[in-house]
Backbone as a ProteinNet text record, in pm:
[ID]
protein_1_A
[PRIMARY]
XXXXXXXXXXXXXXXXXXXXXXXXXXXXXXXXXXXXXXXXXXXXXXXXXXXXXXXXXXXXXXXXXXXXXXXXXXXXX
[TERTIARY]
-539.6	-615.6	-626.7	-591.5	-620.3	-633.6	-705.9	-763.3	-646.1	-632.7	-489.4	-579.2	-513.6	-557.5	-480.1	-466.3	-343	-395.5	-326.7	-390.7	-252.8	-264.4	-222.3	-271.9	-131.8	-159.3	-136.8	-219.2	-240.4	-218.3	-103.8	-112.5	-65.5	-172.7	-152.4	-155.5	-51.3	22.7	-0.2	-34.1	-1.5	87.1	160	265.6	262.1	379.2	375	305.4	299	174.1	68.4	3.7	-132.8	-185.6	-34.7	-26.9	-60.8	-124.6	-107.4	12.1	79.7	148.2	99.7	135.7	88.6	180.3	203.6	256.4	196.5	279.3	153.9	276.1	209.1	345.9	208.4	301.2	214.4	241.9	132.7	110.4	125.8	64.5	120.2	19.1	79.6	48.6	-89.5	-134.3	-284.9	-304.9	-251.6	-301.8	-261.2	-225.9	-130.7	-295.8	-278.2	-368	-365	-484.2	-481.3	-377.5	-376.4	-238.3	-127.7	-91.5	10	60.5	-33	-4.1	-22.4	-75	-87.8	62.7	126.4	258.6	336.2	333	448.6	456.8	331.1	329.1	376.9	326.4	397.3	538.1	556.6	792.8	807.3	734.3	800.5	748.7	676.8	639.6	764.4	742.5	873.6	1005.7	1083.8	1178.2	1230.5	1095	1142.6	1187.7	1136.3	1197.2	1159.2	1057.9	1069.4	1005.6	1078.1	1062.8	1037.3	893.7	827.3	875.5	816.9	858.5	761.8	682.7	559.8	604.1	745.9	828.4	772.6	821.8	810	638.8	661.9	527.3	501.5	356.3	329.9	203	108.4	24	-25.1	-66.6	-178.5	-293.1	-343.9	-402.6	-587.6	-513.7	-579.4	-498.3	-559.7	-505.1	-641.3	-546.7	-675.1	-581	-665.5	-600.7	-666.1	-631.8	-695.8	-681.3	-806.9	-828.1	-855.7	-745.6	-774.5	-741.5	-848.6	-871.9	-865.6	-768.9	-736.5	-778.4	-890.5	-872.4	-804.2	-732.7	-681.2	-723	-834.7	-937.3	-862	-714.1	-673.1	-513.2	-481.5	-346.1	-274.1	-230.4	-148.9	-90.6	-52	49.9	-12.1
1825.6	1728.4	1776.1	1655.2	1708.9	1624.5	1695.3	1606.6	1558.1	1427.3	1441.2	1335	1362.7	1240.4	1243.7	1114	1040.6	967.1	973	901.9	767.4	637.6	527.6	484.4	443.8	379	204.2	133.9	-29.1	-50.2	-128.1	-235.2	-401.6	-423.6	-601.2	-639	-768.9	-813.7	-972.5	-1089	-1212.3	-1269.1	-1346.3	-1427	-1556.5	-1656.2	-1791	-1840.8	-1876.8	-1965.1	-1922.9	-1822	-1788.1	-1702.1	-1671.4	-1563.8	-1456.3	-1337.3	-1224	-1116.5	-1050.1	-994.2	-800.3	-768	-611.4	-522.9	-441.4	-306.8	-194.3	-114.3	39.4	118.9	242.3	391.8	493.5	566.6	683.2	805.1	845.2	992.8	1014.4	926.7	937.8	1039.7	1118.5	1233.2	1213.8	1329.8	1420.9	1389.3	1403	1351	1205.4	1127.3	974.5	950.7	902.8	819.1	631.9	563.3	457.7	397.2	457.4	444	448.3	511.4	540.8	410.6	402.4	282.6	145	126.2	-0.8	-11.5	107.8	101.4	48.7	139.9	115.4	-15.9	-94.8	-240.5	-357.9	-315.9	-379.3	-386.4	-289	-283.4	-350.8	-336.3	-451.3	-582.6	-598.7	-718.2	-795.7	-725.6	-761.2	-731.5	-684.2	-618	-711.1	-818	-928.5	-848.1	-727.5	-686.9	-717	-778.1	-876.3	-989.6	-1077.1	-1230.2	-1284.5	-1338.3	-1359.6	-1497.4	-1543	-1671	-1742.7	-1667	-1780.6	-1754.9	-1718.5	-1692.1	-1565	-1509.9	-1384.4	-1348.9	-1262.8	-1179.4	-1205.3	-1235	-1282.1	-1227.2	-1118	-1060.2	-932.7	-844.2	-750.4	-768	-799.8	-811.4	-708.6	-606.4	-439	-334.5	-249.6	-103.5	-30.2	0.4	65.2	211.1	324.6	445.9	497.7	466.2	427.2	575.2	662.8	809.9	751.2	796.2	799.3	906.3	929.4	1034.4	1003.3	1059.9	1034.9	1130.7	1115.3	1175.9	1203.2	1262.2	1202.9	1279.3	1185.9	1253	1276.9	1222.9	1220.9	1268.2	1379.2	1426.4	1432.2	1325.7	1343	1457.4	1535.9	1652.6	1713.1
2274.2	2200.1	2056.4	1962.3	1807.4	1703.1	1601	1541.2	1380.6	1372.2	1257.6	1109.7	1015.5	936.6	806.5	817.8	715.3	609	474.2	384.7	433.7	366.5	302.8	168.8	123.7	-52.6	7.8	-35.1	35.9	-95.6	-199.7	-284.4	-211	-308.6	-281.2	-364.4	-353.7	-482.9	-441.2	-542.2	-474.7	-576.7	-476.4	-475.4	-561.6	-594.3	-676.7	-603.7	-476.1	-397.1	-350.1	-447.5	-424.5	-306.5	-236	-67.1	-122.5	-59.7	-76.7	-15.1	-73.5	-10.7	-10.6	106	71.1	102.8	59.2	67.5	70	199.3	226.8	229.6	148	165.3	212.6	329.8	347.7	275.7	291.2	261.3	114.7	27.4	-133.5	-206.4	-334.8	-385.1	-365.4	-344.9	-389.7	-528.1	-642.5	-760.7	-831	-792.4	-797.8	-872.6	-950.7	-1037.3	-1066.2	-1054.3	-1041.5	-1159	-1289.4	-1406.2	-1361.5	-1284	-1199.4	-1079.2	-999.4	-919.8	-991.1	-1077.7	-1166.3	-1230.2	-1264.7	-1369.7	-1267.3	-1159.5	-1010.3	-1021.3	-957.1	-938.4	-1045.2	-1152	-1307.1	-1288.5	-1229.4	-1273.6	-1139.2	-996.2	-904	-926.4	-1010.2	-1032.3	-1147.8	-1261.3	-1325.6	-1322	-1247	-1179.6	-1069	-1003.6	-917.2	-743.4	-705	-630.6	-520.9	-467.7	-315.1	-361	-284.8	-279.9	-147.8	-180.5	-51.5	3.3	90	115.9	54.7	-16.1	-116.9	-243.6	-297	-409.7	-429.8	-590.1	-610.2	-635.9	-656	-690	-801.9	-889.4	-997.8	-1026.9	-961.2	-1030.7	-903.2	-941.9	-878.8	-871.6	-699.6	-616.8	-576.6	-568.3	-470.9	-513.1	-518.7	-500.5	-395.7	-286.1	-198.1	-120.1	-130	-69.2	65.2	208	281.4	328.8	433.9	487.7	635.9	707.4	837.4	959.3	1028.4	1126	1249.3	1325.2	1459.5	1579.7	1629.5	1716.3	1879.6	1916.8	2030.1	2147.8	2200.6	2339.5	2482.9	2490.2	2628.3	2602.3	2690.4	2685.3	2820.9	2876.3	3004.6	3066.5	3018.7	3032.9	3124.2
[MASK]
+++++++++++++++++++++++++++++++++++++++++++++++++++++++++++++++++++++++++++++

C-alpha cells in the first residue's frame, strides 16, 4: 500500500462557438510560472494548433495546476 501524488497543468481554452476546450499535461515543472503558461497558450492559440469541432481556439479560458494524492488501501497480491 502507498501513498503517490501527481501534479496536473489544466489549461482551458474556448473555442469560435463559445465551447470550452481543455488541455491537461502531467507532471509540469516545479517552477513553470503563470507567464509561462499564459505565453504557451498565446502561440497555440495563434499558431491555430487544434481545431475543435466548435472551430479553432480564440481565447484563454483557466489556468489551473491540479495536486493529487492517491492513496491505495487494497493490494491483492
Amino acid at each position: 500500500m502507498a501513498v503517490t501524488t501527481a501534479q496536473t497543468l489544466r489549461m482551458v481554452f474556448r473555442n469560435e462557438a463559445g465551447s470550452n476546450f481543455t488541455l491537461s499535461l502531467d507532471n509540469p515543472r516545479d517552477d513553470l510560472t503563470a507567464a509561462e503558461i499564459e505565453a504557451a497558450m498565446d502561440s497555440i492559440i495563434t499558431k491555430n494548433i487544434f481545431l475543435t469541432t466548435g472551430g479553432p481556439l480564440v481565447a484563454k479560458q483557466d489556468i489551473k495546476i491540479i495536486d493529487r494524492t492517491t492513496d491505495d488501501m487494497y493490494d491483492p497480491a
